[in-house]
Biotite code that builds the C-alpha atoms (Angstrom):
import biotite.structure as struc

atoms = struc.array([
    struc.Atom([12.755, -21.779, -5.280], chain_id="A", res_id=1, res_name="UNK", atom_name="CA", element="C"),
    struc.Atom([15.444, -23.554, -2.973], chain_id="A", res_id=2, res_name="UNK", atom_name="CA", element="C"),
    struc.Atom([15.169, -23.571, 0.960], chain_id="A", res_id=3, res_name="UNK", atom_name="CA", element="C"),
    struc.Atom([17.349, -20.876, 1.148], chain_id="A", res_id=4, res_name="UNK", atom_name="CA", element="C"),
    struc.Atom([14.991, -17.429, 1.323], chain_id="A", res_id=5, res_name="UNK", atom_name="CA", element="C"),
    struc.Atom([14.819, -14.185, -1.041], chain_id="A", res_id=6, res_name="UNK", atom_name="CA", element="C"),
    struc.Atom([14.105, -10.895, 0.368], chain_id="A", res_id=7, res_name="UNK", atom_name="CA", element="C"),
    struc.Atom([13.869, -7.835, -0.897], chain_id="A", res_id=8, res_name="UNK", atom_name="CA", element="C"),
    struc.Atom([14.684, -5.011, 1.245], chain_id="A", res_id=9, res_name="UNK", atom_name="CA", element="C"),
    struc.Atom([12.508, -1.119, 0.451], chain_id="A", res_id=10, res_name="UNK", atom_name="CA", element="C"),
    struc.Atom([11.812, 1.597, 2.156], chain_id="A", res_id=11, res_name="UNK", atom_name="CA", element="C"),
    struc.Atom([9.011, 4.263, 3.047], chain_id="A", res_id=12, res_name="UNK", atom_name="CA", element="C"),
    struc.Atom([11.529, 7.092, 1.647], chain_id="A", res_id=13, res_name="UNK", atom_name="CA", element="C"),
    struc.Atom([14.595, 7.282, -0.764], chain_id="A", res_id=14, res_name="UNK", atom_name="CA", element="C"),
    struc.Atom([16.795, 8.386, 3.034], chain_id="A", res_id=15, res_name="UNK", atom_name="CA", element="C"),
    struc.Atom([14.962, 5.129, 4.801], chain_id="A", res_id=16, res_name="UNK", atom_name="CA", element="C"),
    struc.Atom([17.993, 3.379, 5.326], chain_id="A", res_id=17, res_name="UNK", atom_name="CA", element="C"),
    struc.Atom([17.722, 0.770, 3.553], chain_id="A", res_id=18, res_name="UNK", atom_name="CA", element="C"),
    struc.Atom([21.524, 0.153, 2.448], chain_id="A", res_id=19, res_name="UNK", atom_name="CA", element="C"),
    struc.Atom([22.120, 0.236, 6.307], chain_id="A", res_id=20, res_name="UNK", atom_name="CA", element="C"),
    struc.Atom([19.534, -2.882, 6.819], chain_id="A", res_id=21, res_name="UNK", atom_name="CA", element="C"),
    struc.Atom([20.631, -4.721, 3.928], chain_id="A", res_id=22, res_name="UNK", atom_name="CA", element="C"),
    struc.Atom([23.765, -4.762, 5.344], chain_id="A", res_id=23, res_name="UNK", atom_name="CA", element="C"),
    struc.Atom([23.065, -5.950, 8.909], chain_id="A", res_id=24, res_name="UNK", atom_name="CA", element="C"),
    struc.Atom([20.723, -7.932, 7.060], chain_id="A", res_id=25, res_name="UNK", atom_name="CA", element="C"),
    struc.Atom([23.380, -9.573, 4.862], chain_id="A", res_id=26, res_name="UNK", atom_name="CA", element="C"),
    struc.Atom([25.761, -10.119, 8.192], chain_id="A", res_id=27, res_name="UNK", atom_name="CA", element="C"),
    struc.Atom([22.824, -11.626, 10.627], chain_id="A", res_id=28, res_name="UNK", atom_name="CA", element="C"),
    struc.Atom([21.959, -14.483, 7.527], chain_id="A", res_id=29, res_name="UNK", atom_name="CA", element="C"),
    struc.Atom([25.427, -14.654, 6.203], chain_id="A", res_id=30, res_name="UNK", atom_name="CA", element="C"),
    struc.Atom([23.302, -14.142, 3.076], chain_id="A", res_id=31, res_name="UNK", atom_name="CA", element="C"),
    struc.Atom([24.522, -12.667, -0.602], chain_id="A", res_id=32, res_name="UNK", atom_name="CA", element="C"),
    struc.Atom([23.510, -9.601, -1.642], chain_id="A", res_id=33, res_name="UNK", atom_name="CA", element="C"),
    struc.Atom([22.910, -7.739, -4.701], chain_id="A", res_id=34, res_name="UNK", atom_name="CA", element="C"),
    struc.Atom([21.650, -4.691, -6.166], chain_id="A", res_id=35, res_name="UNK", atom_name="CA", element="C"),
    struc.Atom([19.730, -4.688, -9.611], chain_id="A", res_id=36, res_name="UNK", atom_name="CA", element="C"),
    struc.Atom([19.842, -1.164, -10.183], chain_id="A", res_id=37, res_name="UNK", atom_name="CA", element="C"),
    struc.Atom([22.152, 0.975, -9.027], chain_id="A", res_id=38, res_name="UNK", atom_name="CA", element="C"),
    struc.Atom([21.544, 5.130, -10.073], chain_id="A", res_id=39, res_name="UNK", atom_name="CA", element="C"),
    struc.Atom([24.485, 7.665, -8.745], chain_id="A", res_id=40, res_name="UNK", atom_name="CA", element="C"),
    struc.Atom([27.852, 7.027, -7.008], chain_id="A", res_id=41, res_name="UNK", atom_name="CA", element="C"),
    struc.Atom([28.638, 6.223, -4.136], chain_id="A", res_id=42, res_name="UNK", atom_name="CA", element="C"),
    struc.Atom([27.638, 2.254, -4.983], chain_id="A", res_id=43, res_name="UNK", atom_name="CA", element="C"),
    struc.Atom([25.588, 0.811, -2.278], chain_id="A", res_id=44, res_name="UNK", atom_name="CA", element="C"),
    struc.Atom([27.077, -2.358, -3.112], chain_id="A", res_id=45, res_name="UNK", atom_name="CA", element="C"),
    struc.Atom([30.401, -0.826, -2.277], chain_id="A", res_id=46, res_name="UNK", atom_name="CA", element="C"),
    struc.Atom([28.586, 0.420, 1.035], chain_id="A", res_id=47, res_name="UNK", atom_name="CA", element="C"),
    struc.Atom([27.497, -2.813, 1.993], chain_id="A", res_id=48, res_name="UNK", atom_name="CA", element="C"),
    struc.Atom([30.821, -4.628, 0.877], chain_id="A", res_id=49, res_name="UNK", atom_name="CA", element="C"),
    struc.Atom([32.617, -2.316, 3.421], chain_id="A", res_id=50, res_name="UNK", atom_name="CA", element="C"),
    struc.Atom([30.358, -3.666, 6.445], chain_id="A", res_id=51, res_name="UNK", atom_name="CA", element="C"),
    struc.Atom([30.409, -6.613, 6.066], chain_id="A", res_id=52, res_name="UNK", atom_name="CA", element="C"),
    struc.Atom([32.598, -10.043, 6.686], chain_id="A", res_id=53, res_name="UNK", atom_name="CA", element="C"),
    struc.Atom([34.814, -10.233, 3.529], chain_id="A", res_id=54, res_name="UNK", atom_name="CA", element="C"),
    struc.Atom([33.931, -13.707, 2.834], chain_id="A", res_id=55, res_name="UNK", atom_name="CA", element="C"),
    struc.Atom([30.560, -13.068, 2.287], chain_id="A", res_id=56, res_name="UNK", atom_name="CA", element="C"),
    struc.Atom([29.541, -12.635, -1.519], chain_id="A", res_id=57, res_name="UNK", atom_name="CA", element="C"),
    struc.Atom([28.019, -8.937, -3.359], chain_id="A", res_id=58, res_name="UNK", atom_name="CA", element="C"),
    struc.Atom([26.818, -9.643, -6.582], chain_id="A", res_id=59, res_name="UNK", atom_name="CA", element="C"),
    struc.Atom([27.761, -7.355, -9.729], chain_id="A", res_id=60, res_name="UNK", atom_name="CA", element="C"),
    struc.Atom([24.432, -4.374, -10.294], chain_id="A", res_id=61, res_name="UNK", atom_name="CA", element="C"),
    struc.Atom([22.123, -5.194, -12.891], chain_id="A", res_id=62, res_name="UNK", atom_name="CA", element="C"),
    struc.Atom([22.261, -2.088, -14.109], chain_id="A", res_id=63, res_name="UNK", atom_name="CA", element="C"),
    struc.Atom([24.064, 0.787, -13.188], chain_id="A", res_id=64, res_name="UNK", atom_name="CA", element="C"),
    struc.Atom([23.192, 4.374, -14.048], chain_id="A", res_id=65, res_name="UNK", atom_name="CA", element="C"),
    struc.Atom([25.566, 7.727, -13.967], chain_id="A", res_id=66, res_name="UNK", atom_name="CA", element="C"),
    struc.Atom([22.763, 10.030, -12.348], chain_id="A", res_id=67, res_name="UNK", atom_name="CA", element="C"),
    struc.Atom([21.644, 10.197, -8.952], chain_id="A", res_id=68, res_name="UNK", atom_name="CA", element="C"),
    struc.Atom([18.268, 10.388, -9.990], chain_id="A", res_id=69, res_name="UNK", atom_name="CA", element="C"),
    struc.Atom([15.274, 8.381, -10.315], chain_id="A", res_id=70, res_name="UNK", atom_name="CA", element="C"),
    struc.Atom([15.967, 5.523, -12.485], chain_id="A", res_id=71, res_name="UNK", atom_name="CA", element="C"),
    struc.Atom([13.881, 6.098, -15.195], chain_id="A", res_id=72, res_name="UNK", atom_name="CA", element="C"),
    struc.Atom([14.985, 9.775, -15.552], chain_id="A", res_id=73, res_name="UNK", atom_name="CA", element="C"),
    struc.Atom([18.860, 8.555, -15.346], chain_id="A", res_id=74, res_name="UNK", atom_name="CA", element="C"),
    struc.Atom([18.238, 5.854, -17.919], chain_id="A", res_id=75, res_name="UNK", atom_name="CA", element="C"),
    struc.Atom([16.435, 8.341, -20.202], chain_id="A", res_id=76, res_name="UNK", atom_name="CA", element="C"),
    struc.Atom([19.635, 11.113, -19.845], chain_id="A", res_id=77, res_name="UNK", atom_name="CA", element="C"),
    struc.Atom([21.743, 8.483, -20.470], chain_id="A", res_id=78, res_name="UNK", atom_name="CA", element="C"),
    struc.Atom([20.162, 6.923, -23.687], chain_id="A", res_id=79, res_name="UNK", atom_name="CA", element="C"),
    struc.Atom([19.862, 3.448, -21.513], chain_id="A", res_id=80, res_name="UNK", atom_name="CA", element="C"),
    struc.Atom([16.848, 1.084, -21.901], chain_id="A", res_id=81, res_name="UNK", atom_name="CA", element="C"),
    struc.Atom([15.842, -0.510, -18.537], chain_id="A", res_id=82, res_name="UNK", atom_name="CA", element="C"),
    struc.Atom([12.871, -3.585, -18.603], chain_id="A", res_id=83, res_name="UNK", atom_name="CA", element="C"),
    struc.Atom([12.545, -5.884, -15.781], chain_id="A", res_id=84, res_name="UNK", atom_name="CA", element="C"),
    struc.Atom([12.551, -8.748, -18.225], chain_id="A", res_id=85, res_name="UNK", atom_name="CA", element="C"),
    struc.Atom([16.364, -8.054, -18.289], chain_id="A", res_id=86, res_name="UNK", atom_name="CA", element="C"),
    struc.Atom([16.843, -9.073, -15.120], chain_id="A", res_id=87, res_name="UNK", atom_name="CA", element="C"),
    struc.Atom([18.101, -12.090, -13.751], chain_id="A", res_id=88, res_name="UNK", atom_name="CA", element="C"),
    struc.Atom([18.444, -12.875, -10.216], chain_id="A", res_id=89, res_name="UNK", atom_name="CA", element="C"),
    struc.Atom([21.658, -13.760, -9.679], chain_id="A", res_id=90, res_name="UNK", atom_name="CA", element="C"),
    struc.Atom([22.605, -17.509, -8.905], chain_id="A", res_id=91, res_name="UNK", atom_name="CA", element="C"),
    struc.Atom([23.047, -18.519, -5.475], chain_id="A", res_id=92, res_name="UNK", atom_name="CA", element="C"),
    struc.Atom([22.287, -21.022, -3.052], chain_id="A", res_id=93, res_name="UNK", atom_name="CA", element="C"),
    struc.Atom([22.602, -18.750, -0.335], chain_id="A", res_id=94, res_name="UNK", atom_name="CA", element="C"),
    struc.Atom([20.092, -16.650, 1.286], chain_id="A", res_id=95, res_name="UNK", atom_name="CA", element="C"),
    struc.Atom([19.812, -13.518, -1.095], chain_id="A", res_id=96, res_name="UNK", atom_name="CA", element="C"),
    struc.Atom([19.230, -9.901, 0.153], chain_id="A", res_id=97, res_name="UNK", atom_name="CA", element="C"),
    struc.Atom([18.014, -7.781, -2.432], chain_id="A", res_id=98, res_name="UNK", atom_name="CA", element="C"),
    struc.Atom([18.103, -4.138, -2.007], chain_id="A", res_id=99, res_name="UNK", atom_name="CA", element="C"),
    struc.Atom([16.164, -1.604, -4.269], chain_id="A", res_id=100, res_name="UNK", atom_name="CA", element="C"),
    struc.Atom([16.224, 2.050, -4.850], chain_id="A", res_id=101, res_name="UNK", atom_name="CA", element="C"),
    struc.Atom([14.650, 4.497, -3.487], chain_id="A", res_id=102, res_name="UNK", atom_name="CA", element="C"),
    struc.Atom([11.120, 3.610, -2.114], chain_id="A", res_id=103, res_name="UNK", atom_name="CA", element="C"),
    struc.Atom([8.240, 1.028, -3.425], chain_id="A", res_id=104, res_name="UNK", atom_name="CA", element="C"),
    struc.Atom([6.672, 3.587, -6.387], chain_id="A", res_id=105, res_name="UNK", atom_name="CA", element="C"),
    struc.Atom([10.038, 4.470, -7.854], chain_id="A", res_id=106, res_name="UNK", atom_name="CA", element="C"),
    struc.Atom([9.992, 4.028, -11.470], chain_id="A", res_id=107, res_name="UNK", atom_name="CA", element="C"),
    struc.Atom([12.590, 2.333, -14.087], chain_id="A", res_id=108, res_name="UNK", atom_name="CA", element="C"),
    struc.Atom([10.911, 3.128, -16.959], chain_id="A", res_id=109, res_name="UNK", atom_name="CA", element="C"),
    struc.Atom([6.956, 4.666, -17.973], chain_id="A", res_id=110, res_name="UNK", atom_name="CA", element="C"),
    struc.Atom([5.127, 1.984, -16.680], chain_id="A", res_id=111, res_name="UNK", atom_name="CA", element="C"),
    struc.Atom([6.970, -0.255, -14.317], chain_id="A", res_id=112, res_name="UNK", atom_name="CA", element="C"),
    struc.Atom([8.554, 0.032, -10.783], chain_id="A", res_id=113, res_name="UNK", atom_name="CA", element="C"),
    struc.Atom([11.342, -1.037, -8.331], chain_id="A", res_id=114, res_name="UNK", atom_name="CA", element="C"),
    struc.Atom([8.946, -2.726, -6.248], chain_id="A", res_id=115, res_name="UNK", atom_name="CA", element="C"),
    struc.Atom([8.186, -5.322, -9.540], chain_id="A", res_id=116, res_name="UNK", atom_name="CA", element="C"),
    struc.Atom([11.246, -6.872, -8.625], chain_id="A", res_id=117, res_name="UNK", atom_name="CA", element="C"),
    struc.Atom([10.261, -8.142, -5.165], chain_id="A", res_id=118, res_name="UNK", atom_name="CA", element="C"),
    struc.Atom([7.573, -10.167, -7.596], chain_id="A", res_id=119, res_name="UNK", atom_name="CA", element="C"),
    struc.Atom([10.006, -11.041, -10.669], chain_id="A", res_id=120, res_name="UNK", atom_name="CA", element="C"),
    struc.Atom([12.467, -12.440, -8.291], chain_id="A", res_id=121, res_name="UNK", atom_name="CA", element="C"),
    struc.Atom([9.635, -14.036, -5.706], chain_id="A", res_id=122, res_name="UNK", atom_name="CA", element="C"),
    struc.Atom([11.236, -12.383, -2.305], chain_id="A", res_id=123, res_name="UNK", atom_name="CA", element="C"),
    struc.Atom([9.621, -11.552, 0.747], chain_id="A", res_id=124, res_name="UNK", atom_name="CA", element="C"),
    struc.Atom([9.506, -7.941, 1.143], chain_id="A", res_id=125, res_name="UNK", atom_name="CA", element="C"),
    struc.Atom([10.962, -6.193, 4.433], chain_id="A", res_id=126, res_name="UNK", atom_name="CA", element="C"),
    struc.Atom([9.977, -2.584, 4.701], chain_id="A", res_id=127, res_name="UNK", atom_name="CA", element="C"),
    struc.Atom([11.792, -0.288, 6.663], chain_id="A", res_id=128, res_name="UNK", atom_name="CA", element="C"),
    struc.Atom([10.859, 2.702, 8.307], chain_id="A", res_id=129, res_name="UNK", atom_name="CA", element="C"),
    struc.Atom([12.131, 5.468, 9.499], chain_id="A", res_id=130, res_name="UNK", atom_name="CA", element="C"),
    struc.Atom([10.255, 8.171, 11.926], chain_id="A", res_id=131, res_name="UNK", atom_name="CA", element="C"),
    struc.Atom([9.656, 11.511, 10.674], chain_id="A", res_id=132, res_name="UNK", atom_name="CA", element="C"),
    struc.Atom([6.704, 13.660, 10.446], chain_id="A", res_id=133, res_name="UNK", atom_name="CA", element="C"),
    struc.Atom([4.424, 11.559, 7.775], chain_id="A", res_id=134, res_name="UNK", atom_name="CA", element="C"),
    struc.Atom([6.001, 8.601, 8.020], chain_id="A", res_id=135, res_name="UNK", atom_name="CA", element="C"),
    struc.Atom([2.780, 7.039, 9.691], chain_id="A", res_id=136, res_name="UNK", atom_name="CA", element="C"),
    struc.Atom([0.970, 8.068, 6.256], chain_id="A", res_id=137, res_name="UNK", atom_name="CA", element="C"),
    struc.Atom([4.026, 6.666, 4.474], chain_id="A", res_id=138, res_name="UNK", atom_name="CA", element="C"),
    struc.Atom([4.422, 3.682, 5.962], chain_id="A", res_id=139, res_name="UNK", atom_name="CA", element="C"),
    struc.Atom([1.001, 2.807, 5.998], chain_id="A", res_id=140, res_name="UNK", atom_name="CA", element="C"),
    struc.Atom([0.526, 3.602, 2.283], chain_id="A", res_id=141, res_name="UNK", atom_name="CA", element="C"),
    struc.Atom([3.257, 1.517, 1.153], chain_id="A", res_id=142, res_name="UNK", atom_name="CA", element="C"),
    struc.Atom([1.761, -1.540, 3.043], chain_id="A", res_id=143, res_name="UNK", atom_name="CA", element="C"),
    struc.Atom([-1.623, -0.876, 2.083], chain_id="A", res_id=144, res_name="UNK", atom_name="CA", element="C"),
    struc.Atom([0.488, -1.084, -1.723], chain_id="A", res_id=145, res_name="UNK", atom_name="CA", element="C"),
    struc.Atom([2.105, -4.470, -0.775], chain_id="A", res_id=146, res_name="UNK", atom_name="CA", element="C"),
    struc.Atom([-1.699, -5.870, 0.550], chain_id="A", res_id=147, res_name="UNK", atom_name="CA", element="C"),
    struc.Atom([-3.207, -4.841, -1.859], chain_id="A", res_id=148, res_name="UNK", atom_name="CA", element="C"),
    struc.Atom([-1.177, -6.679, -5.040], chain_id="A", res_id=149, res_name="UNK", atom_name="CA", element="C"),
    struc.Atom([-0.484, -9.461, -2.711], chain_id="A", res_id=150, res_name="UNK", atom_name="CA", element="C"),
    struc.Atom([3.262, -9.055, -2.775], chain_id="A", res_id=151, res_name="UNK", atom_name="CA", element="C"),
    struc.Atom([4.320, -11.578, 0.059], chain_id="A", res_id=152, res_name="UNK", atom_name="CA", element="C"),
    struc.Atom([5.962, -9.389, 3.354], chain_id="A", res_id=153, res_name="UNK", atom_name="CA", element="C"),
    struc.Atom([7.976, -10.564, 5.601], chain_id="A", res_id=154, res_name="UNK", atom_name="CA", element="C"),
    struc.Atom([8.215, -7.604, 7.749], chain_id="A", res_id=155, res_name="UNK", atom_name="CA", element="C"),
    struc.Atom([9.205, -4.195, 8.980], chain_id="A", res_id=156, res_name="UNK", atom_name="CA", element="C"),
    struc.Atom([12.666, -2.502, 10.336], chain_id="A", res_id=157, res_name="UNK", atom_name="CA", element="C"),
    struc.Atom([12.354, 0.717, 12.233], chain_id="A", res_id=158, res_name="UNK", atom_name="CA", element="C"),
    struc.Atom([15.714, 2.865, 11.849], chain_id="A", res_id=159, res_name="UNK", atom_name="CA", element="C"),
    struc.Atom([16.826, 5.529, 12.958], chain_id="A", res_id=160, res_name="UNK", atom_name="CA", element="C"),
    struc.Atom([15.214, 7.839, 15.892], chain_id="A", res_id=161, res_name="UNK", atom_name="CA", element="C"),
    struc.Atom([12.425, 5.670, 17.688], chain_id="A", res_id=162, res_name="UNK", atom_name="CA", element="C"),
    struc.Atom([8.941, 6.390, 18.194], chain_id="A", res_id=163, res_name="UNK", atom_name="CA", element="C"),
    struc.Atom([7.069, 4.236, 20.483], chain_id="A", res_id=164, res_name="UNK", atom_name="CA", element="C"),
    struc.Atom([3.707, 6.095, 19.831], chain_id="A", res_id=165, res_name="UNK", atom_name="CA", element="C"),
    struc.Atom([3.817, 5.681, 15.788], chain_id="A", res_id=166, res_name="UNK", atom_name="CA", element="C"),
    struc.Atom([5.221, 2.605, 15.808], chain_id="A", res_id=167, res_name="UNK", atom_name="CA", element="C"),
    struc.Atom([3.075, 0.941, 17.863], chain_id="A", res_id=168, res_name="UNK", atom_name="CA", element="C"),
    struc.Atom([0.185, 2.656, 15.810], chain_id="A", res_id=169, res_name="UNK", atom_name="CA", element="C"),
    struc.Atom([1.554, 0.847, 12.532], chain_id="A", res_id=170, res_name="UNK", atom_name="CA", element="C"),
    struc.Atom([1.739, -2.321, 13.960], chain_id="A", res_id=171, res_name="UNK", atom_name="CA", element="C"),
    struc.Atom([-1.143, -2.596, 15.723], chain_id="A", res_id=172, res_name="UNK", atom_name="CA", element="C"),
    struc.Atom([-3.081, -0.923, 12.554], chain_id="A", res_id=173, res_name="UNK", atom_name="CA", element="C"),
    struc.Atom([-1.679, -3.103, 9.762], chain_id="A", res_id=174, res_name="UNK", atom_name="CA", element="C"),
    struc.Atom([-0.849, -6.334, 11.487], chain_id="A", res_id=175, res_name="UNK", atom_name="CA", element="C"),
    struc.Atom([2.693, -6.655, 10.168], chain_id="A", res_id=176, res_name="UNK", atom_name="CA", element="C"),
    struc.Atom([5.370, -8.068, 12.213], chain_id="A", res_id=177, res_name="UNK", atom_name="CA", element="C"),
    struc.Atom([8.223, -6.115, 13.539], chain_id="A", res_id=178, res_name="UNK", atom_name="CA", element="C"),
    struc.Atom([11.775, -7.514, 12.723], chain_id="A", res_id=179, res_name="UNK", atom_name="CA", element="C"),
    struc.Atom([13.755, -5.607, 14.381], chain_id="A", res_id=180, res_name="UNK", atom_name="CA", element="C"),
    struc.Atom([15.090, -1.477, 15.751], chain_id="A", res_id=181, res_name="UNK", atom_name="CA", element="C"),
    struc.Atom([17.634, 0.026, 14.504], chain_id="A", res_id=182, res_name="UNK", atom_name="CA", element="C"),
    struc.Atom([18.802, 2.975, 16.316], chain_id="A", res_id=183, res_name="UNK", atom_name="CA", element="C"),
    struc.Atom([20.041, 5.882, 14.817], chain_id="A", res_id=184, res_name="UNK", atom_name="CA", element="C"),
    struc.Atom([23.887, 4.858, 14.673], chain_id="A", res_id=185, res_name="UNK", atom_name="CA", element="C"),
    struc.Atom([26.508, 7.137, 16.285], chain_id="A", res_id=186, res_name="UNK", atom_name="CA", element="C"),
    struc.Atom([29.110, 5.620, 14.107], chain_id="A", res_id=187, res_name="UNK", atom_name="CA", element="C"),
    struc.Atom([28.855, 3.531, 10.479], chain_id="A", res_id=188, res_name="UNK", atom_name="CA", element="C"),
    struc.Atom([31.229, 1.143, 10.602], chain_id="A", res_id=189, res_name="UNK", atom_name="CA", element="C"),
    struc.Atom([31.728, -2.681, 10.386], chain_id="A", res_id=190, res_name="UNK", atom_name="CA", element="C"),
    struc.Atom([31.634, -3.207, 14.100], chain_id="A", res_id=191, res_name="UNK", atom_name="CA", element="C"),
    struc.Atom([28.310, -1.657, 14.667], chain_id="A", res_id=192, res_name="UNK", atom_name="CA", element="C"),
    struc.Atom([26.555, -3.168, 11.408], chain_id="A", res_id=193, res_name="UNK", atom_name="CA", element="C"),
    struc.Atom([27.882, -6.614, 13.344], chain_id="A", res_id=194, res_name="UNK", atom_name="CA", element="C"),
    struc.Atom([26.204, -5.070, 16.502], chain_id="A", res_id=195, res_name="UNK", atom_name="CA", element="C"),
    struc.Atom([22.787, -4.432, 14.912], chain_id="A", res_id=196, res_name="UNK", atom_name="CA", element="C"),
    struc.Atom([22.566, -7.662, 13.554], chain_id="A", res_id=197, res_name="UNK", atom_name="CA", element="C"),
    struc.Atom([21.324, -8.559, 17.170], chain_id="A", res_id=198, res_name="UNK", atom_name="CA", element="C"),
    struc.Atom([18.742, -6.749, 17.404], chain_id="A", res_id=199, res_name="UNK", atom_name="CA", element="C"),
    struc.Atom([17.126, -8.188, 14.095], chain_id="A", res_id=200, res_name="UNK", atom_name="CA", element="C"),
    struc.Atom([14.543, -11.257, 14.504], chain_id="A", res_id=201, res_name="UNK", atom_name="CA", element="C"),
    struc.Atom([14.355, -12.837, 11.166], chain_id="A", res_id=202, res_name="UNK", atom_name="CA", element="C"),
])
């Protein structure tokens, strides 16, 4: 792997937010981003292309399935066959955001999941967080997950409302660094994606 860094952005929840991070993600490193599996429409690629500077490259989905679903139930409906070994990460030699779908335990087919890819493609995983009631119990889970098969994590993201209480717990608890807060946005747009990127330490 070059100099330049992988990471591959998750989330606690499928409503985490993490096409929101990836994309003040994407304009803080000036980075490429791409999305290997893509289920439903709306595209988040064509989310995060619409925040960002124009000059800044998306790479084409992997795979991209009609149904908003799960992707292993959207590839079954639609009579699509979806193995990690088809996946290539794309070439760059830029910093590369990846973005998955949905949270770490989502599955693409019966026996593997999103959170594979953060492996296949060696990127540091960034988890972000958002506070709700259980999200202590989610969050922690899904780093106890990442310990515990030794994916390599570069950090977390809160979004959204804050919570000084729980997030302190988390971080004191599981010893992960914080990258960053992302409050809950008033407005979605370019300008305030450009914003955010401030308040991200990466």
């Amino acid at each position: 792997m070059s100099q330049n860094k992988r990471y591959f952005v998750t989330g606690i929840d499928t409503d985490a937010g993490k096409s929101i991070v990836s994309a003040i993600l994407v304009q803080k490193l000036k980075a490429d981003y791409w999305k290997p599996v893509q289920a439903g429409e709306p595209t988040d690629s064509n989310f995060v292309r619409s925040m960002i500077d124009s000059d800044l490259v998306i790479h084409p989905e992997g795979v991209i399935l009609e149904h908003p679903m799960s992707p292993h139930a959207a590839a079954e409906r639609e009579n699509v066959k979806v193995e990690r070994k088809q996946f290539s990460v794309p070439e760059t030699e830029n910093n590369l955001i990846i973005e998955g779908a949905g949270g770490l335990m989502v599955p693409i087919n019966s026996s593997e999941f999103v959170i594979d890819f953060a492996r296949d493609f060696d990127a540091e995983v960034i988890l972000v967080s958002r506070n709700y009631l259980g999200s202590i119990n989610h969050t922690m889970l899904s780093i106890e997950y990442l310990k515990s098969n030794d994916f390599k994590i570069k950090g977390l993201i809160f979004n959204d409302e804050p919570n000084p209480e729980t997030e302190s717990f988390i971080l004191q608890y599981s010893g992960i660094p914080c990258l960053g807060h992302i409050p809950k946005l008033k407005e979605i747009s370019a300008e305030e994606i450009a914003k955010q990127a401030d308040n991200i330490q990466i």
